[in-house]
C-alpha positions in Angstrom: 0.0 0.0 0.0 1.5 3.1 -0.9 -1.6 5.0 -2.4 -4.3 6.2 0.0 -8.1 5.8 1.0 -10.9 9.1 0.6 -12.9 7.3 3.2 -13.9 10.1 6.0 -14.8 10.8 9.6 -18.6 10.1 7.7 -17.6 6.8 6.6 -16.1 5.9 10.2 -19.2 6.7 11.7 -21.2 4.6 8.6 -18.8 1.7 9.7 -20.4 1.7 13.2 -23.5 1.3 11.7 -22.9 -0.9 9.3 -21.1 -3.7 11.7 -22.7 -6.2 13.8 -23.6 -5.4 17.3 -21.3 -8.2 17.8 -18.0 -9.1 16.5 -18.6 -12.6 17.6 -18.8 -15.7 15.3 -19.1 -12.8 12.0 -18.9 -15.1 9.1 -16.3 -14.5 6.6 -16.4 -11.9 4.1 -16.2 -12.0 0.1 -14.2 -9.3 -0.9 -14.6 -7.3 -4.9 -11.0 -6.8 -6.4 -10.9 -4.2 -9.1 -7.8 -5.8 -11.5 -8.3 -3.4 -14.5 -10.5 -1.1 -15.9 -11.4 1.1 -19.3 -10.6 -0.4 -22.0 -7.9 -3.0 -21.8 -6.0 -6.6 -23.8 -5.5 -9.3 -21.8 -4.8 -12.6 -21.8 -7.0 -15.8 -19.8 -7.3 -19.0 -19.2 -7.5 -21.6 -17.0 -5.0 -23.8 -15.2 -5.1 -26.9 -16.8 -9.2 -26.9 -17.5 -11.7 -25.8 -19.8 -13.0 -21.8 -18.6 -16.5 -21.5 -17.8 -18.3 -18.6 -18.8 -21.9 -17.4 -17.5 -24.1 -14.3 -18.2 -28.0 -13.8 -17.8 -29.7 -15.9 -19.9 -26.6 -18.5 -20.9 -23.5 -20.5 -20.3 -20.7 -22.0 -22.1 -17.0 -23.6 -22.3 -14.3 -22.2 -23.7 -11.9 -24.7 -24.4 -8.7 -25.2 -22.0 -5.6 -22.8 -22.8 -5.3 -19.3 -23.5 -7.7 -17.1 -24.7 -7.3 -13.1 -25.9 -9.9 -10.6 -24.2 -10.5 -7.2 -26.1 -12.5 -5.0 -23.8 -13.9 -2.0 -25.9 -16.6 0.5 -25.0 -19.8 -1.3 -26.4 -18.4 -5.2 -26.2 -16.3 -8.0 -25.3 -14.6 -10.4 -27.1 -13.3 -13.5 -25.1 -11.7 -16.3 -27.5 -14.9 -16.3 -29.9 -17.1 -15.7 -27.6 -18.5 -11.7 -28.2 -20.6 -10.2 -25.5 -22.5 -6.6 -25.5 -23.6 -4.3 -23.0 -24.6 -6.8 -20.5 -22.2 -8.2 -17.4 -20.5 -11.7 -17.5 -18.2 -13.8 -15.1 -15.4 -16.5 -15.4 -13.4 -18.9 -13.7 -11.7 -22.3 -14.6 -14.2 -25.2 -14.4 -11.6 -26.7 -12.0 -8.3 -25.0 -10.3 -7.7 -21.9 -11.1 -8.5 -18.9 -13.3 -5.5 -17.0 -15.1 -5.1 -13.1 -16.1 -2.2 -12.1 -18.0 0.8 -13.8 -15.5 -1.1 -14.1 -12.4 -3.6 -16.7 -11.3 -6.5 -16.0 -9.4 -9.5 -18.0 -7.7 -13.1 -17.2 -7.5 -15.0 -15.8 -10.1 -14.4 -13.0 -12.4 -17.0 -10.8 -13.0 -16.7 -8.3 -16.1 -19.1 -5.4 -16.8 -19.9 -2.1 -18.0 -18.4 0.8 -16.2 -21.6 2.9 -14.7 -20.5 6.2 -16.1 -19.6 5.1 -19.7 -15.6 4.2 -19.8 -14.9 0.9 -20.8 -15.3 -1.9 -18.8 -13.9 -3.2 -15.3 -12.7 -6.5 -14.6 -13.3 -7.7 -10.9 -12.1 -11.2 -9.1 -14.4 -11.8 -6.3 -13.1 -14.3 -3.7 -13.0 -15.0 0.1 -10.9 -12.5 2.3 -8.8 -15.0 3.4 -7.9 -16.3 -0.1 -7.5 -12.9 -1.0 -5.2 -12.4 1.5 -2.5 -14.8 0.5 -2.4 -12.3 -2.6 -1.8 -9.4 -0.5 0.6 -10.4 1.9 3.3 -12.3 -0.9 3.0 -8.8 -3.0 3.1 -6.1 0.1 6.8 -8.3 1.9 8.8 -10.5 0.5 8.0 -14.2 2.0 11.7 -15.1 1.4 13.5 -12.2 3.6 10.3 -10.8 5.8 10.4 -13.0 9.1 7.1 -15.0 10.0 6.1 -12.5 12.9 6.2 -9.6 10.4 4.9 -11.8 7.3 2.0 -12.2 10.3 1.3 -8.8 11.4 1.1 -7.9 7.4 -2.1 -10.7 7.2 -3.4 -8.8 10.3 -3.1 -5.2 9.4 -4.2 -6.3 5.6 -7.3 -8.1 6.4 -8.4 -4.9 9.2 -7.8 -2.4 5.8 -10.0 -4.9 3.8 -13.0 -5.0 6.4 -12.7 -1.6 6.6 -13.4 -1.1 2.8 -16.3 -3.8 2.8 -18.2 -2.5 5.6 -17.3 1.4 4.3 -19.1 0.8 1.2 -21.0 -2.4 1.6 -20.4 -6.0 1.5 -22.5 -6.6 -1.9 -20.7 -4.1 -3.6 -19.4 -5.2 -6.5 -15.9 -3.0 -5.7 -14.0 -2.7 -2.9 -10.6 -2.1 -3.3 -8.3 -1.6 -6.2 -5.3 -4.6 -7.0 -2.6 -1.6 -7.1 -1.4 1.0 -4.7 -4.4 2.8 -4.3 -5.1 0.1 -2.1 -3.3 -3.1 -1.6 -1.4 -4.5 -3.6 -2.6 -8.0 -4.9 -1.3 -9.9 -7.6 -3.5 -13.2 -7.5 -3.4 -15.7 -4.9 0.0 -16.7 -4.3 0.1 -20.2 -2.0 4.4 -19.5 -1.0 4.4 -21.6 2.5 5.4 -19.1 4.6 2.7 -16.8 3.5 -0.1 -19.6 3.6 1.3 -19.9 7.2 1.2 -16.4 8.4 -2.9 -16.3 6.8 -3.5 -19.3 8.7 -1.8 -18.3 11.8 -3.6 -15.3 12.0 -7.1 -16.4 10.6 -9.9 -14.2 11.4 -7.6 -11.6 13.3 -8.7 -8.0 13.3 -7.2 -4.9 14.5 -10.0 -2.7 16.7 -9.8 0.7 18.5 -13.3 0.9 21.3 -14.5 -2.1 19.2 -14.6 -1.0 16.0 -11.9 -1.6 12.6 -10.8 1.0 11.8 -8.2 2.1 8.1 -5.1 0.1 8.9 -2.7 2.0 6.9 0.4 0.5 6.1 3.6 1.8 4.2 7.2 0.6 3.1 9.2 2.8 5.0 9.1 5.3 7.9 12.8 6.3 8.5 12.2 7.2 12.0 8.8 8.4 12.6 5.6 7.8 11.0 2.9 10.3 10.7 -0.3 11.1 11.5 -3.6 9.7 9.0 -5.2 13.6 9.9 -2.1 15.4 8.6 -1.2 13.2 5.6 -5.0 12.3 4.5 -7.0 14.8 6.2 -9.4 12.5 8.0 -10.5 12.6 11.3 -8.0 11.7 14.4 -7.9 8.6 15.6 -5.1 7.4 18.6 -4.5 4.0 16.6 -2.7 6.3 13.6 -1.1 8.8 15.5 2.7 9.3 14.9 5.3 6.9 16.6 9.0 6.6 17.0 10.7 3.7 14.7 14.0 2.5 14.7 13.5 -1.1 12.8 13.9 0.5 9.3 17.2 2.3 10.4 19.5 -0.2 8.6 17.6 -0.3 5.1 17.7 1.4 1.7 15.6 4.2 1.9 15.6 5.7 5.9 17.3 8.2 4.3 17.8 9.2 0.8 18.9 12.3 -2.2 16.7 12.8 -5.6 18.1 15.6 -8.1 16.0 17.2 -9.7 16.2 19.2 -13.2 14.5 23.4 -13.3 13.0 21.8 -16.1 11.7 18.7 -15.3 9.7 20.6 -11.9 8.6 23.0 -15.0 7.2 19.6 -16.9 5.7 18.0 -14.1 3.7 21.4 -12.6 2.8 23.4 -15.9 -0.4 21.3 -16.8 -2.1 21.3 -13.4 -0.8 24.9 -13.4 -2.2 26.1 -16.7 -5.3 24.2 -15.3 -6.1 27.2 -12.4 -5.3 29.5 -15.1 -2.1 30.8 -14.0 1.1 31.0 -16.2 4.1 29.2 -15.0 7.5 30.8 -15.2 11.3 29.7 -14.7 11.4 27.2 -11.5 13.6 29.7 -9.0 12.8 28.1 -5.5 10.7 25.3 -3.8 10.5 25.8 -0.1 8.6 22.7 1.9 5.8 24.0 4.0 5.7 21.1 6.9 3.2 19.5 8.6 2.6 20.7 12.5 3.5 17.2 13.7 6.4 15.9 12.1 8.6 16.6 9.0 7.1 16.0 6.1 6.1 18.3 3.7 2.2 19.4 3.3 2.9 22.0 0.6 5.3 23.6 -1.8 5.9 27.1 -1.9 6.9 27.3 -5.9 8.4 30.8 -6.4 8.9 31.0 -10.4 9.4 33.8 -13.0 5.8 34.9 -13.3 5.3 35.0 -8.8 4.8 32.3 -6.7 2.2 29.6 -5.3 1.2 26.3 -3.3 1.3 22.9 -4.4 0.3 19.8 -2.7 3.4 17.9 -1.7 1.8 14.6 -2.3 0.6 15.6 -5.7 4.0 16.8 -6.2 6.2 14.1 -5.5 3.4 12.2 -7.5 4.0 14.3 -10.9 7.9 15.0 -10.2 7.9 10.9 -10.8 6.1 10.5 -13.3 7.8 13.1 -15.1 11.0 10.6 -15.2 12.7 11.6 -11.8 11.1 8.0 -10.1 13.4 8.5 -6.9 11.7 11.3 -4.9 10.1 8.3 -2.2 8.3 10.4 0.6 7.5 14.1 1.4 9.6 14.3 4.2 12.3 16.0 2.3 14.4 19.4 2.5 15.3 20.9 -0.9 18.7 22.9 -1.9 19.1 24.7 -4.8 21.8 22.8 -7.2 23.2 24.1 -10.9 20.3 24.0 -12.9 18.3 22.2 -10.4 17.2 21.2 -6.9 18.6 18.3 -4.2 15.8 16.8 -2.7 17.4 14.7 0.7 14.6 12.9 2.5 13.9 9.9 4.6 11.8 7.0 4.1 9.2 5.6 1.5 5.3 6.2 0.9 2.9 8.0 3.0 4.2 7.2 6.5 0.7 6.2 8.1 0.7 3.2 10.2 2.8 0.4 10.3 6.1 0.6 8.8 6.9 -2.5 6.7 10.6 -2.2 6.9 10.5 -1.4 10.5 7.8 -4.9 11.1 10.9 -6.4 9.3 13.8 -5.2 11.6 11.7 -5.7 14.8 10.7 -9.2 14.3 14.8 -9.7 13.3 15.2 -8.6 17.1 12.6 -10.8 18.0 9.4 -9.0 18.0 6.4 -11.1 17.7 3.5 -10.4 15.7 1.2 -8.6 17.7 4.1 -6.3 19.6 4.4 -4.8 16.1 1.3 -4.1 15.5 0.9 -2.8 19.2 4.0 -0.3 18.4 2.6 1.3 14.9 -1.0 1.2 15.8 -0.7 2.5 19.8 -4.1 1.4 21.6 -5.4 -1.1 19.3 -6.5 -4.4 20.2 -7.0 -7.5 18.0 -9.9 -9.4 17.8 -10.9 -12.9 16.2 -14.0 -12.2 14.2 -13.9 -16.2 12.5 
């Protein structure tokens, strides 16, 4: 996870709501995976088994191996198999169901995007199966020890509940396959993963008995940060900042982008021209910080043409997407450098929640799974809702 949720203080209230008087003996939960969307090529199949395809009104086989799907605005085409307007689903008659390189179970549904572009492709399958997906993309099962590998299941299937009961377990979306969410790549059955999802099976984390958005990030470099100041939702003591000094030893607690006048010019002049304002030469970029900690909430962008404000977020978004790649967090200062600016930072992604790299280094000292979660998420409890 290195995106962020726009779920609100309303929604937190809507999950109180929503969820059981009782956490006890809650059944589990099928969860909607958005994998892609618009209008897309991609290739299926199943794993060794003819692929079974349903829609209203009919059924058929498509014959085992691989099959092209052409998603475009008024149809599908799957093998030889053309559908219009209307929904459809898939999934290997027996095993599992493949997209592109990854392999998935469950169903997958396919249908019309509500306002008009393209179509979205969804797997729908149990949390815990889903799970196994989350966990091999978001550590690495061969260098993550079990006790981290385990509080990873446990923070991931809290953020999933969350999004079910925020929006509504019949939905056909809850959360997205990339960094806007979790990442998930398909189920992925590695044997220390399976073990960490079956260790910790129905595990939640609660604050006063309810989930709550278990944000999660790869690395902290010290301190992580506050959900209110980086996502401007309300304030809750589970996300509050917290010392960390697991990650000190890796790659990224600290690290130095350079980056070009021109390519800051790149990156801001659309969103720029956008407000109506004309962008001049990049003279200075002074971080405005956050009340509680060091990363940056805005920009102050003084140019040729006068100066203005710029999310930091959005920045560091469009900065690395304009080529730079390396500018990892908004806890950064900047010096002015030749032609250009020297961005020296620490850490990488939003810095809510639990550190990954710090989970990591404290179960390498011996830290069991629910200390870390304990440390990052101060005041939680865990439950057992299966």
């Amino acid at each position: 996870m290195r995106g962020l949720s726009t779920i609100h203080l309303s929604t937190l209230l809507l999950v109180s709501a929503l969820l059981p008087s009782s956490l006890d003996g809650l059944e589990e939960q099928w969860i909607g995976v958005q994998i892609e969307a618009g209008n897309f090529d991609v290739e299926v199949g199943a794993d060794g088994a003819a692929l079974r395809v349903e829609w209203r009104g009919g059924r058929t086989e498509l014959p085992r191996g691989i099959h092209s799907l052409h998603s475009r605005e008024l149809e599908v085409r799957l093998g030889e198999l053309t559908i219009r307007n209307g929904s459809f689903r898939f999934q290997a008659a027996d095993g599992r169901t493949r997209i592109g390189p990854n392999f998935y179970e469950g169903w997958i549904e396919l249908y019309p995007d509500e306002y008009g572009d393209g179509w979205r492709l969804v797997n729908r399958v149990p949390v815990e199966r889903y799970l196994l997906g989350v966990v091999s993309h978001e550590m690495s099962a061969n260098s993550f020890p079990a006790a981290a590998l385990e509080a990873q299941a446990i923070a991931a299937r809290t953020y999933a509940l969350f999004q079910i009961y925020s929006r509504d377990p019949q939905k056909r979306i809850h959360v997205y396959s990339d960094t806007r969410s979790q990442v998930y790549g398909g189920e992925n059955l590695h044997p220390a993963v399976v073990r960490a999802v079956e260790a910790t099976r129905g595990q939640v984390l609660v604050q006063d008995g309810l989930i709550f958005e278990s944000f999660f990030h790869s690395t902290c470099g010290g301190r992580t940060r506050s959900a209110s100041d980086a996502f401007g939702i309300a304030e809750l003591p589970t996300l509050e900042p917290v010392s960390c000094d697991g990650c000190q030893d890796t790659r990224f607690w600290r690290w130095q982008a350079r980056v070009s006048s021109a390519t800051v010019h790149h990156a801001l002049d659309g969103p720029v021209d956008k407000l109506g304002l004309r962008l001049g030469a990049i003279r200075r970029i002074e971080p405005i910080v956050e009340t509680r900690g060091d990363h940056a909430a805005y920009l102050q962008v003084i140019h040729g043409k006068g100066s203005f404000l710029f999310n930091a977020d959005r920045f560091r978004s469009l900065v690395n997407r304009a080529g730079v790649k390396t500018v990892r967090s908004t806890a950064f200062s900047v010096t002015e450098e030749g032609n250009g600016f020297l961005l020296e930072g620490r850490g990488w992604g939003h810095g809510v929640g639990m550190c990954q790299m710090g989970a990591k280094g404290y179960a390498e000292r011996g830290a069991n799974a629910i200390w870390i979660l304990k440390h990052y998420y101060r005041g939680a409890k865990i439950r057992s809702l299966w």
